[in-house]
C-alpha positions in Angstrom: 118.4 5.4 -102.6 115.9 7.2 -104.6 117.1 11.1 -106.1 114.7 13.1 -105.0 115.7 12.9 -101.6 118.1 15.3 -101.9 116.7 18.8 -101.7 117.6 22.0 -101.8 119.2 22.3 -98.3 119.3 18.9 -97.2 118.6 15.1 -97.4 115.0 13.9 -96.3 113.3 10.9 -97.7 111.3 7.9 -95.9 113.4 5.2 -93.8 113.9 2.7 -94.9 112.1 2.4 -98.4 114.1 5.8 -99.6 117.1 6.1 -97.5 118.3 3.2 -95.3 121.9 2.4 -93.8 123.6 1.6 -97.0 122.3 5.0 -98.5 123.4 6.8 -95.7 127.0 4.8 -95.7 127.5 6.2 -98.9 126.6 9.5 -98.6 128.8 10.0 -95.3 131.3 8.4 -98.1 130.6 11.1 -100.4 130.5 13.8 -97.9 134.1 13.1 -96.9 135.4 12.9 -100.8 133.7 16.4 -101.4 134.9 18.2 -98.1 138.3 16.4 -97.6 137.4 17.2 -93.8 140.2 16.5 -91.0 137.2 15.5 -88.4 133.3 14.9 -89.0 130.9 16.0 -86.3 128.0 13.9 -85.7 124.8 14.2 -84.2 121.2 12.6 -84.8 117.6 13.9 -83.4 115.1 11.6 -81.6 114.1 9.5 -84.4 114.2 5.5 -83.8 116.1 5.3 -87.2 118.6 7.5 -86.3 120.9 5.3 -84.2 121.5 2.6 -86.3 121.5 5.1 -89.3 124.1 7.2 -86.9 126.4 4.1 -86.6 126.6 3.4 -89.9 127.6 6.9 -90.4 130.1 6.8 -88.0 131.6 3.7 -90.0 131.7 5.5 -93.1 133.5 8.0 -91.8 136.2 5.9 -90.2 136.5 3.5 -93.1 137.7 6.8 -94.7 140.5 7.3 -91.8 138.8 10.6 -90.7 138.3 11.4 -87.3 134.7 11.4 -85.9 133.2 13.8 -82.6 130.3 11.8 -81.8 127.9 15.0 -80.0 125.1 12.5 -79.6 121.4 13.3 -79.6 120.5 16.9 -80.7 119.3 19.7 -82.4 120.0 20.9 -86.0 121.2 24.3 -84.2 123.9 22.1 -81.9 125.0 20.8 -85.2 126.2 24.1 -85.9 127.5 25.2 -82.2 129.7 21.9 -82.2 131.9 22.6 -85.1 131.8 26.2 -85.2 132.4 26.3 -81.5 134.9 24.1 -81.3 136.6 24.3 -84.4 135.9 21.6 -86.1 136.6 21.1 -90.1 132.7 19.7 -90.9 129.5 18.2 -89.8 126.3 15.9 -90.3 123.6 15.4 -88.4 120.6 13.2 -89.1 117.6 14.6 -89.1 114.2 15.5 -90.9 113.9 18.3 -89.6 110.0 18.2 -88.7 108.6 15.9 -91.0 107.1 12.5 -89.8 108.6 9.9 -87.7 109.0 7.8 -90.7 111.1 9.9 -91.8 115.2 10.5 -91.7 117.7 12.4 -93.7 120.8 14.5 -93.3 122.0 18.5 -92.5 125.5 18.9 -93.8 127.7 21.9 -92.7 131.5 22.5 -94.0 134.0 24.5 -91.5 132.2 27.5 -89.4 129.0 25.7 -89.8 128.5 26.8 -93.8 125.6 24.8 -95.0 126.1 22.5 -97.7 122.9 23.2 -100.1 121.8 22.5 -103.5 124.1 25.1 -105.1 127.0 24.5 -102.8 128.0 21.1 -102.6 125.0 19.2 -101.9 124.6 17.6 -105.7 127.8 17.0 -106.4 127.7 14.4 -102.9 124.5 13.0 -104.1 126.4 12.1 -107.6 129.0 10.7 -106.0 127.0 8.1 -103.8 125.0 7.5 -107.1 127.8 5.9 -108.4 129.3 4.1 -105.6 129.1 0.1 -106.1 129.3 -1.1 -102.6 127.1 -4.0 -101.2 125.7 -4.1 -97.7 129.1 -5.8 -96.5 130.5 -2.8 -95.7 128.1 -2.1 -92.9 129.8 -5.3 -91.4 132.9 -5.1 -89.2 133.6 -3.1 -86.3 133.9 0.9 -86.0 137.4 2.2 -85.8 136.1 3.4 -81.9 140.6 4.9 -82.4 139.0 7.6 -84.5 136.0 8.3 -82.2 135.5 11.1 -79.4 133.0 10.9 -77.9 131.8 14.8 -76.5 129.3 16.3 -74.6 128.4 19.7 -75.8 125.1 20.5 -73.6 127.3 22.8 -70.8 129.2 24.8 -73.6 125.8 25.2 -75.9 124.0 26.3 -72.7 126.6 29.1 -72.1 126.6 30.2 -75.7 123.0 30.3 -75.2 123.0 32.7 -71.8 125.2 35.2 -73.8 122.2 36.5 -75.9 120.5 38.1 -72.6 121.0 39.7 -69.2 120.1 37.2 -67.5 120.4 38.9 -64.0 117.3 41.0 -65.4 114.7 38.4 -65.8 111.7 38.5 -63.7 110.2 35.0 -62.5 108.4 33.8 -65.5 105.9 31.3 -65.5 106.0 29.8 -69.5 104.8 26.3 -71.4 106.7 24.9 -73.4 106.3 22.6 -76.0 109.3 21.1 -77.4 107.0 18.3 -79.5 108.9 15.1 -78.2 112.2 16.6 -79.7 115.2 17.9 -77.6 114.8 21.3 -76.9 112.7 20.5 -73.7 116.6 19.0 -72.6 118.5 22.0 -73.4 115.7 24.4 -72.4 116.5 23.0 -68.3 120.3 23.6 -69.0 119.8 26.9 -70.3 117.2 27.7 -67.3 119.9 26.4 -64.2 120.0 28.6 -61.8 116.7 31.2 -62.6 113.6 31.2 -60.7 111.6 30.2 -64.0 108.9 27.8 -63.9 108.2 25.7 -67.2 104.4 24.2 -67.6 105.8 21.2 -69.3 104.1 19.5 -72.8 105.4 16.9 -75.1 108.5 17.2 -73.1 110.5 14.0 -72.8 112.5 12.9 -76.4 110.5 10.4 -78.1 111.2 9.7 -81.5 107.6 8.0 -82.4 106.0 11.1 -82.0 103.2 10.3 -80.5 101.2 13.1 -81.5 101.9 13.3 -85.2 104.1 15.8 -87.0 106.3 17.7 -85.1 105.6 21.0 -86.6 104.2 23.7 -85.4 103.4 25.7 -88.5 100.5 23.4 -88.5 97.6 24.9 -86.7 95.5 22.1 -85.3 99.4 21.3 -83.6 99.1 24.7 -81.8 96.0 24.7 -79.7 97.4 21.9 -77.2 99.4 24.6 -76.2 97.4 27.6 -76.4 94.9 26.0 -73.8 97.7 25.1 -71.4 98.9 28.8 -71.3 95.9 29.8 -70.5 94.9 27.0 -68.1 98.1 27.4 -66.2 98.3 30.7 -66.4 101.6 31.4 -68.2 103.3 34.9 -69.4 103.5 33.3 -72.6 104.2 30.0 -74.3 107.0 28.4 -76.4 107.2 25.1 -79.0 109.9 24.4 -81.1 109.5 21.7 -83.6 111.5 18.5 -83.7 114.9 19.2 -84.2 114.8 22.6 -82.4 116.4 24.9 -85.3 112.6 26.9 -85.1 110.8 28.4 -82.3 107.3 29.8 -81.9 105.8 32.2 -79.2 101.9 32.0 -78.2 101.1 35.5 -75.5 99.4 34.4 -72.4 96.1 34.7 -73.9 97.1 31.8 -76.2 97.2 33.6 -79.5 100.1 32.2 -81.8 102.5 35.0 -83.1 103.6 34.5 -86.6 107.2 34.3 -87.0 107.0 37.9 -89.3 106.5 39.7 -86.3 108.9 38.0 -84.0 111.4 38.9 -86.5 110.4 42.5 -86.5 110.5 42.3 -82.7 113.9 41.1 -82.4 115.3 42.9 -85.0 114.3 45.7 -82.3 115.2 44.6 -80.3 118.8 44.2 -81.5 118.5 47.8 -83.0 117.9 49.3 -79.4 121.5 47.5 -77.9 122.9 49.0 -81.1 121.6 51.1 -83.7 122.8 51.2 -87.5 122.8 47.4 -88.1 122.0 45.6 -91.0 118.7 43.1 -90.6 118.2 40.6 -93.3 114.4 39.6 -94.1 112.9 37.6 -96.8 110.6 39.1 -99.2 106.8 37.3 -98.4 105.8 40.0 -95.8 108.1 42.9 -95.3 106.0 46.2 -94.1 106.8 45.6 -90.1 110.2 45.0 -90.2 110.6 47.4 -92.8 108.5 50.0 -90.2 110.4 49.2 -87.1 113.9 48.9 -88.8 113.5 52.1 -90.1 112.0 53.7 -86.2 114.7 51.9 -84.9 117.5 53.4 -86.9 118.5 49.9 -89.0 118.8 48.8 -92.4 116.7 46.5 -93.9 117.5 44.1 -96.8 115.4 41.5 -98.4 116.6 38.8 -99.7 115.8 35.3 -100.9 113.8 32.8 -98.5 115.9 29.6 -97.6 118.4 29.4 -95.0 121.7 28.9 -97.3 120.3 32.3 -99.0 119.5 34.0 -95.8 123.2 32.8 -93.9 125.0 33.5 -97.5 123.8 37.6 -97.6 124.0 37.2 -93.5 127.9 37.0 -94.3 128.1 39.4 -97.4 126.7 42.6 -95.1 127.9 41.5 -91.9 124.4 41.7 -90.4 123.5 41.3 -86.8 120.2 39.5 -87.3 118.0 37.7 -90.1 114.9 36.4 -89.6 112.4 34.5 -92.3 108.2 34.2 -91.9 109.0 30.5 -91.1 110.3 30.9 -87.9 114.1 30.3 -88.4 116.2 33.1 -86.8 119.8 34.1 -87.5 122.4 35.0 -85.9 125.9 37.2 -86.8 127.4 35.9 -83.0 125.8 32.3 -83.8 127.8 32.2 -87.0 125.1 33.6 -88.9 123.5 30.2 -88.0 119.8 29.8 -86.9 118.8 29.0 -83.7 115.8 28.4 -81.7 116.5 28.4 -78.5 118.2 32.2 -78.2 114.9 34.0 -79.3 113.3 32.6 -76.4 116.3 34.0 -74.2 116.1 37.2 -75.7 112.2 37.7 -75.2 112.4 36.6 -71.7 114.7 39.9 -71.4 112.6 42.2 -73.7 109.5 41.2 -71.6 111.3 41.8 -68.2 111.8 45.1 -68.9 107.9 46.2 -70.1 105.5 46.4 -67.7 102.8 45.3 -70.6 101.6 41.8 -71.3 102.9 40.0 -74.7 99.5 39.7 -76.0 99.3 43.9 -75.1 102.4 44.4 -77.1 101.4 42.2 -80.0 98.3 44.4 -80.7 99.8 47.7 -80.4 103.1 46.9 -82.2 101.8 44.7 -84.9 98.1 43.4 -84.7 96.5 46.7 -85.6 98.4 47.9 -88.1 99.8 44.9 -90.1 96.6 42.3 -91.3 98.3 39.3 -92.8 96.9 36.4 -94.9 99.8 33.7 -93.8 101.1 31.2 -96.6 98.6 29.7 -98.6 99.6 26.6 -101.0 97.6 26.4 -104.2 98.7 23.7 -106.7 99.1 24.8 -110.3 100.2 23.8 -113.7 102.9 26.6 -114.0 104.6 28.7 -111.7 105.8 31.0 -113.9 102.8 31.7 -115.6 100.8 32.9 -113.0 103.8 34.9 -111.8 103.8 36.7 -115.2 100.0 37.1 -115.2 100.1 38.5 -111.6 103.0 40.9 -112.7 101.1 41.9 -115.6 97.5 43.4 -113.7 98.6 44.2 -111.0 101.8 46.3 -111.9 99.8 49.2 -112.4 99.6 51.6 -109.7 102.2 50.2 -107.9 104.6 51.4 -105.3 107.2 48.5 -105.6 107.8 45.8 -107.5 110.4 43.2 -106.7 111.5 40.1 -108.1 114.4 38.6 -105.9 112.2 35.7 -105.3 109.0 35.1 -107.1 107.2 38.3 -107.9 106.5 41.0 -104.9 103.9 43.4 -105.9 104.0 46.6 -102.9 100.4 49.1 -103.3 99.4 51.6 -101.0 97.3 49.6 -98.7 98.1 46.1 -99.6 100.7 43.9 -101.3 101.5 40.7 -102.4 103.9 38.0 -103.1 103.6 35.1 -105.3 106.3 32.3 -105.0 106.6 29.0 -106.3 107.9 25.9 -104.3 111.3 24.5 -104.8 110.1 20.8 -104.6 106.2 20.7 -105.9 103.9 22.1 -108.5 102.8 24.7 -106.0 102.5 28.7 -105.7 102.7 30.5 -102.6 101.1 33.1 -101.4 101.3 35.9 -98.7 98.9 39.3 -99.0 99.1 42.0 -96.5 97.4 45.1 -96.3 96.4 47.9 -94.2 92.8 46.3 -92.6 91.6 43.0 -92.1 89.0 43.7 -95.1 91.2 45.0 -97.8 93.8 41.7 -96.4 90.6 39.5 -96.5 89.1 41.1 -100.3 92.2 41.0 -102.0 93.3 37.2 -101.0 90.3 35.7 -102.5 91.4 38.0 -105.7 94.7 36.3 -105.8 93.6 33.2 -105.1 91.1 33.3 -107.6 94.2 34.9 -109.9 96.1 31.3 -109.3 93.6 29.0 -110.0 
């Protein structure tokens, strides 16, 4: 078991060179000396390692005497419906998230599906696994099968799902999806029983070699499979989700990808229109439309730190409805304050029943010709901080807002800035916007130039 698969929200390293059954015996070990839990969910995503890593999780955890609800295959965000829904005193899934098929790891949740992060628990499991002496005997023996119910949640998640819309307002979409080999393209048919939907199917059967490489689709040579078959089929829009379903993209039928900085400014609408005077949490790398429409809306805005434990943690502390982050994960005060990715879907299938304008029609007059965006560009660099302080330093002058919850947020004008530095490489992040594609365009290649 190597260290520096534990990360800031979860466990993730390669199978089986960095994390293999015995690793993940112990830290199911640990898990259950940490939380003290009366029962452990369990779940795993699609990945061929993930049974026989499941198993030995599942023997861990009886070993201990605690009782297991084996949810079998599924998303992160069924994780957190099946012990918040039901009850239940914790959680683990395994998963890595989106990364490669070589790949596994863990998602840990205590009661009401809190995560277990870095600063909550997550350090304190991976010390005490470090120091557990136990040879690969223990993985012999039977499982306890006493201790083990075995449930399916897919029914109950579906409902849960249907309670975010109207759906007796939905016109007869036709819509790809893309759930990239993962299990969304599953619960996506539950959810859709009993509507006149059609689904232009891609990548849609669970298969855990991923055939078609990472499972991501924040990566943009991943998106265009998609964009063609929207506008080959001709679809009102198009959805992926990456592998383990927690994050969920939109395409408008002309096959343009929507960053996840304006979905969240659209739902935080659209939450704002069923109920004005809510709180909407945001994270800090591109703020000006959810600021705007918050504000039109008659919301409150707060920014806060990216990262879901940071995001769910100030979710709790103002009792928001909605949070959303550049990256695509949404949040939700009636999901727990959990994210989910299969409810935004849901709710833009009821948003776009009611206007008589096509997505990509909305896109542009909401968002696309006001707010001119750079997306997230990685530069490596020798020190974070330094070229925080130097940013800080020019380019304080002048400004409108300056910011420092995470990294350095620099607010002009017509354009702003944030720098921010990874939590797990030697690398600086950076969003511009501005107020045209020129300025957005001109003052990039400054800060770029800045970085390096």
């Amino acid at each position: 078991m190597k260290e520096s698969i534990f990360k800031a929200y979860d466990i993730r390293g390669i199978y089986p060179s960095e994390i293999n059954e015995l690793d993940v015996y112990k830290i199911a070990t640990a898990f259950c000396e940490f939380v003290k839990p009366s029962e452990v969910v369990i779940g795993a995503d699609v990945r061929l390692s993930s049974p026989s890593l499941k198993k030995v999780a599942i023997k861990a955890v009886t070993d201990a005497g605690i009782r297991v609800i084996d949810v079998g295959e599924i998303s992160t965000d069924m994780l957190y419906f099946s012990v918040a829904h039901y009850g239940y005193a914790s959680g683990f899934s395994l998963t890595a998230s989106h990364n490669p098929k070589e790949y596994n790891g863990m998602k840990c949740v205590r009661e009401e599906s809190i995560p277990i992060s870095s600063d909550s628990g997550l350090f304190e499991i991976r010390d005490r696994a470090f120091a557990m002496e136990l040879s690969e005997d223990v993985l012999q023996g039977e499982i306890n099968e006493s201790l083990v119910e075995k449930k399916d949640i897919l029914e109950d998640y579906a409902v849960k799902m249907r309670s975010f819309a109207d759906f007796s307002k939905f016109k007869n979409f036709k819509i790809a999806a893309n759930p990239n080999f993962g299990v969304a393209g599953r619960a996506l048919t539950k959810v859709l029983e009993g509507t006149q939907i059609s689904v232009e199917k891609l990548n849609y059967e669970p298969d855990g070699n991923f055939p078609k490489g990472r499972p991501d689709p924040l990566i943009p040579e991943n998106r265009d499979e998609l964009s063609k078959l929207v506008v080959s089929t001709g679809s009102d829009f198009g959805v992926a989700w990456d592998a383990d379903a927690d994050r969920c993209f939109f395409f408008t039928e002309k096959g343009e990808f929507i960053e996840g900085y304006f979905i969240t400014a659209l739902l935080a609408k659209i939450f704002l229109q069923r109920q004005s005077g809510q709180k909407i949490i945001h994270d800090t790398r591109l703020t000006w439309a959810i600021e705007d429409i918050v504000k039109e809306n008659g919301g409150v805005d707060i920014a806060t730190k990216a990262g879901h434990s940071f995001i769910k943690e100030r979710m709790r502390k103002e009792d928001a409805v909605f949070g959303g982050e550049m990256s695509a994960h949404y949040y939700f005060r009636d999901y727990w304050f959990c994210d989910n990715g299969m409810v935004p879907l849901v709710m833009m299938m009821e948003f776009l029943s009611t206007q008589e304008k096509t997505l990509s029609e909305i896109m542009h007059e909401m968002f696309w010709q006001k707010y001119f965006v750079s997306g997230e560009i990685n530069t490596p660099v020798a020190d974070v901080k330094a070229v925080i302080e130097n940013a800080k330093r020019i380019y304080s002058d002048g400004a409108v807002k300056i910011d420092e919850t995470d990294g350095i947020s620099i607010d002009h004008a017509d354009w702003r800035f944030n720098f921010r530095g990874s939590n797990t490489e030697p690398l600086i992040r950076l969003n511009v916007e501005a107020k045209s594609q020129s300025l957005m365009e001109e003052k990039t290649k400054e800060m770029l130039a800045l970085a390096k």
